[in-house]
C-alpha positions as CSV (number, residue, x, y, z in Angstrom):
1,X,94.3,67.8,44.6
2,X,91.3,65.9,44.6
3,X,88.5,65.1,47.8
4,X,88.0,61.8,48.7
5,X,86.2,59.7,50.7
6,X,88.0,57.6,52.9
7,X,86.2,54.5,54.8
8,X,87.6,52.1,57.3
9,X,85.3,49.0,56.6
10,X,84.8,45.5,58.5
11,X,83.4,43.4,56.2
12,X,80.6,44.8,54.8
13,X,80.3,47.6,57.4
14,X,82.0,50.9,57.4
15,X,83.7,51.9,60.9
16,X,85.0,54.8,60.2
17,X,84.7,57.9,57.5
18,X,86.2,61.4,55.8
19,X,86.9,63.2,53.4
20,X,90.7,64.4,52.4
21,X,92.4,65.9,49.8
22,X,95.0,63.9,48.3
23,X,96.6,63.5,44.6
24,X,95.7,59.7,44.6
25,X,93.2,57.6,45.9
26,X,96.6,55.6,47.2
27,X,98.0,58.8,49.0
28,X,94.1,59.6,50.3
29,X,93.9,56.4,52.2
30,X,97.3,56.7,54.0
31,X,96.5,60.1,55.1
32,X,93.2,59.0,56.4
33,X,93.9,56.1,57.9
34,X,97.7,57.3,58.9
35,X,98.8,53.5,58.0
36,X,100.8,51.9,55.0
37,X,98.4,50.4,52.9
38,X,98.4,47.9,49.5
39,X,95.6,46.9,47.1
40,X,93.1,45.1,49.1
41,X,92.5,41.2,48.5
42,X,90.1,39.4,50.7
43,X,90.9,41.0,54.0
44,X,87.9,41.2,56.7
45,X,89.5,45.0,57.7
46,X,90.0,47.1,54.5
47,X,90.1,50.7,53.5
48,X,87.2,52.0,50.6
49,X,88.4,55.2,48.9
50,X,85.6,57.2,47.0
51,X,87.0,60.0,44.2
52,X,84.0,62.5,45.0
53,X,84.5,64.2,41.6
54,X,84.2,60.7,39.6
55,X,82.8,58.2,41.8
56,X,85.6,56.0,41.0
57,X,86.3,53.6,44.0
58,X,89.6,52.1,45.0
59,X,90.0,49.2,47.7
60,X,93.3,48.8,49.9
61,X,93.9,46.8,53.0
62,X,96.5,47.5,55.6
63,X,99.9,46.2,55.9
């Protein structure tokens, strides 16, 4: 398992963060948000996931 970090954004600004272990960065942000979620458009709310170990970044928004 990996650690990412998992931010609830608005925009621009981050609302919430933490960091969870997951095998995906898909399967991190639906453990830390506790919501479904699909790869992110242009939504206003969105979900930023951070791979710790790469710094890779993967964007999702909520269904």
């Amino acid at each position: 398992m990996e650690r990412y970090v998992v931010e609830v954004m608005s925009g621009d600004l981050v609302k919430s963060e933490q960091i969870v272990s997951a095998n995906s960065p898909l399967e991190a942000a639906r453990l830390g948000t506790g919501r479904e979620v699909y790869e992110r458009r242009d939504e206003m709310e969105w979900v930023r996931v951070t791979d710790e170990a790469n710094s890779a970044v993967s964007w999702y928004a909520f269904k």
